[in-house]
C-alpha positions in Angstrom: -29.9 11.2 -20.1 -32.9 12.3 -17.7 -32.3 10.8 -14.3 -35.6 8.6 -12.8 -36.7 10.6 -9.8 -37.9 8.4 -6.7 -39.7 8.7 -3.8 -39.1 6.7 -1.2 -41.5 5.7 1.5 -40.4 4.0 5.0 -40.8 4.5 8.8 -36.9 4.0 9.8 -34.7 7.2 8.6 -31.7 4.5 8.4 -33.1 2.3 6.2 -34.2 4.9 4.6 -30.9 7.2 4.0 -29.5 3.8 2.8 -31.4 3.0 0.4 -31.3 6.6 -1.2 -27.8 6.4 -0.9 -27.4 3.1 -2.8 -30.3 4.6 -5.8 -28.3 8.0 -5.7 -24.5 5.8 -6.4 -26.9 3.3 -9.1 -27.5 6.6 -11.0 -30.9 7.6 -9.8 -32.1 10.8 -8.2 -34.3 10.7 -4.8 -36.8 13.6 -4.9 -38.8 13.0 -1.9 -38.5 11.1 1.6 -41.6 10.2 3.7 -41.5 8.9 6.8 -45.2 8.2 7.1 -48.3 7.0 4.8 -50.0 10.5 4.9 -46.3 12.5 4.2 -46.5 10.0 1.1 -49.0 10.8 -0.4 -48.2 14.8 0.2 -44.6 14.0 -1.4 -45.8 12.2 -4.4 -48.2 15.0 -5.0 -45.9 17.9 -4.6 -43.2 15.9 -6.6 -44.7 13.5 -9.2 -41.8 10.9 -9.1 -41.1 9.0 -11.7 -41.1 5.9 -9.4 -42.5 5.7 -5.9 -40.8 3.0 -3.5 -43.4 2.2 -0.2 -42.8 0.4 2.6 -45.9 -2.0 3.2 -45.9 -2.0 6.8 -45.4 1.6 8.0 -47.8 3.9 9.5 -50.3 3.5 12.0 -53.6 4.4 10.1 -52.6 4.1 6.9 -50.2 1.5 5.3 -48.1 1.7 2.8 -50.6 -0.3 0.4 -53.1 2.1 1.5 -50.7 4.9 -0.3 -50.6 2.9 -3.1 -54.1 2.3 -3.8 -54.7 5.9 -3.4 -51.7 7.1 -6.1 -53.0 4.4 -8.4 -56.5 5.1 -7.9 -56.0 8.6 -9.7 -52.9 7.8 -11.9 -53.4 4.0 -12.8 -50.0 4.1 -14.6 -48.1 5.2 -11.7 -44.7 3.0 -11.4 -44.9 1.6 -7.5 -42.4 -0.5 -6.3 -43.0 -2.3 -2.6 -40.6 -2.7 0.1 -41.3 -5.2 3.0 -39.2 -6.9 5.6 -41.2 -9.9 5.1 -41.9 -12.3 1.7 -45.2 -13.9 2.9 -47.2 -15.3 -0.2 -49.9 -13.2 0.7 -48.1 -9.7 0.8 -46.6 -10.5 -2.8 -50.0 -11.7 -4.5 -51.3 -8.3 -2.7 -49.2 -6.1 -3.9 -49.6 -7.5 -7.6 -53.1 -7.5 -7.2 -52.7 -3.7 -6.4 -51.0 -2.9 -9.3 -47.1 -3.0 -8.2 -44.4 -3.7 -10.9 -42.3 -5.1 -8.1 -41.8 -6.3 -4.8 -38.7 -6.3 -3.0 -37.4 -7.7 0.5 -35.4 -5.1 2.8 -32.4 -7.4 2.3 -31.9 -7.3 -1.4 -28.8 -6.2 -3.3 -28.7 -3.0 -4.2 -28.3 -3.1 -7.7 -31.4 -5.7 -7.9 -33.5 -2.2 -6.2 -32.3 0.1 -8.7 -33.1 -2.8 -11.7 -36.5 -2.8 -10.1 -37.2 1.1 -10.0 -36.0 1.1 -14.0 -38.3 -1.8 -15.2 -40.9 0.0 -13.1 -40.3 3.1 -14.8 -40.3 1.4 -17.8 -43.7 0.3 -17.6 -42.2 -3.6 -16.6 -42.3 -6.0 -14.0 -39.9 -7.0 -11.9 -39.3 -10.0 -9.6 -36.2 -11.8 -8.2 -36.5 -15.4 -9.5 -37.3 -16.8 -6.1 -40.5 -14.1 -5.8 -41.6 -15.1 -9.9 -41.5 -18.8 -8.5 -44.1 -18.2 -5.9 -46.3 -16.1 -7.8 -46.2 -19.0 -10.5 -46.9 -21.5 -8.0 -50.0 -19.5 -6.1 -51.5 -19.3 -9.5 -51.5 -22.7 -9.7 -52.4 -24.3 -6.6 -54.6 -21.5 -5.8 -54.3 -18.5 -2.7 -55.3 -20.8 0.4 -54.2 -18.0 2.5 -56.9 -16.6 5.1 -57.6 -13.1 3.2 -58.8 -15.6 0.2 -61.1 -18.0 2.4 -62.9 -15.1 5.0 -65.2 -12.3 4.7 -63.9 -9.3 6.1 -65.9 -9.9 9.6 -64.1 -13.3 9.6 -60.9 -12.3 9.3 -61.2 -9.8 11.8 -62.1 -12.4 14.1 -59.7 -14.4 13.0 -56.5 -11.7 13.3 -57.8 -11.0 16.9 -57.4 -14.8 17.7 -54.2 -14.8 16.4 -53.6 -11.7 18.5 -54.6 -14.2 21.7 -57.7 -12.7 22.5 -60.3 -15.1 24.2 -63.9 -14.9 22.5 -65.4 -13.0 25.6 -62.6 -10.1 24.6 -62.7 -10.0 21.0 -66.8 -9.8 21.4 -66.4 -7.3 24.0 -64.1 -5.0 21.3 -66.3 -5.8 18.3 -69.7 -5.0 20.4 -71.6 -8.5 19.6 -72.5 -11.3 21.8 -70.1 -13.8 23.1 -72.3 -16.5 21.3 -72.0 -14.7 17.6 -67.9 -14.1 18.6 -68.0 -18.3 19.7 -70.1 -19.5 16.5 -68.0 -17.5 13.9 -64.6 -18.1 16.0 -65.5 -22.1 15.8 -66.1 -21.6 11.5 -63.5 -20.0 10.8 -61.4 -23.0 12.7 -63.3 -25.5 10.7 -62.9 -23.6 7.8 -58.8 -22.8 8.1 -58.2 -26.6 9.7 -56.3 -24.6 12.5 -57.8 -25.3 16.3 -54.5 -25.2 18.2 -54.1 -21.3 19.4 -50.3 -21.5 18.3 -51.3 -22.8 14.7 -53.8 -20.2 14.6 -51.0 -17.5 15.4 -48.3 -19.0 12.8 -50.8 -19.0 10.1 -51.7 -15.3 10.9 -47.8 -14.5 10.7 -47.1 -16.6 7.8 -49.5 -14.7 5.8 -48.8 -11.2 6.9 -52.1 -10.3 9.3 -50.0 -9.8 12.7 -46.4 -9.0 12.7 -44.3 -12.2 14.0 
């Protein structure tokens, strides 16, 4: 039988050689490590994998959805399965937004990776039951996350006041008044219920927009 070939796509060469270990020993064959967003997209052209594997957060331009929207926008049946360190509702409603057959924490078994790349390849999704209960529950109570609620100015805003940045600064780096920064800073407060500058940083972690 044909072994899947796989790309794999992350910033840290030991997780990296690990996890092509484990797919090698589960019967796959690696064609192609990248260790950045561009080097992706150059492996995944020169090799057409069966299955490409990304990393979310790697890169410093690009991200690893950024690759992914790019494969999918010229091969919408490409098989992508997304790595990530973190499980925020947001990254996993994301990434099946995008068009990923699966979305897997850095932690997972890994037989439950290689099960992944093999429903992916197989045209499937795959989630571990945990992920499958979250999606289920967003789609019912609804995305109440702050990608869902702000226009892309607002969020902006909103990420840089999670970052700590005082109005005066964040107007400063976006080249508007202090006034504009002040009256959209106060909405999106009123909007999100958050006013506290430490509830306006968890929320920003929680769902994925600064690192924790």
């Amino acid at each position: 039988m044909k072994k899947i070939r796989v790309m794999l796509a992350d910033d840290h060469p030991i997780v990296m050689t690990g996890f092509a270990m484990s797919l090698e020993g589960q019967g796959l064959h690696v064609v192609a490590q990248a260790r950045t967003p561009e080097e992706a997209l150059e492996q995944y052209q020169r090799h057409k994998p069966d299955v490409a594997v990304l990393d979310i957060r790697f890169g410093e331009q690009l991200t690893g959805l950024d690759v992914a929207k790019q494969i999918l926008a010229h091969a919408s049946d490409a098989a992508i399965v997304f790595l990530s360190q973190f499980d925020q509702d947001s990254l996993i409603k994301e990434t099946y937004r995008l068009g990923g057959r699966a979305f897997m924490t850095k932690d997972c078994d890994p037989a439950d990776l290689a099960a992944a790349v093999r429903r992916a390849h197989d045209g499937e999704l795959y989630f571990l039951p945990h992920i499958a209960e979250r999606l289920a529950n967003l789609s019912v109570r609804g995305d109440l996350s702050p990608q869902s609620q702000l226009d892309e100015r607002a969020l902006e805003i909103f990420t840089l006041m999670a970052e700590g940045l005082t109005n005066a600064e964040i107007a400063e780096k976006l080249d508007v008044s202090t006034k504009t920064i002040s009256n959209i800073s106060q909405a999106v407060k009123e909007k999100l219920g958050v006013h506290r500058p430490a509830y306006i940083t968890r929320l920003a972690v929680k769902h994925g927009l600064i690192e924790p």
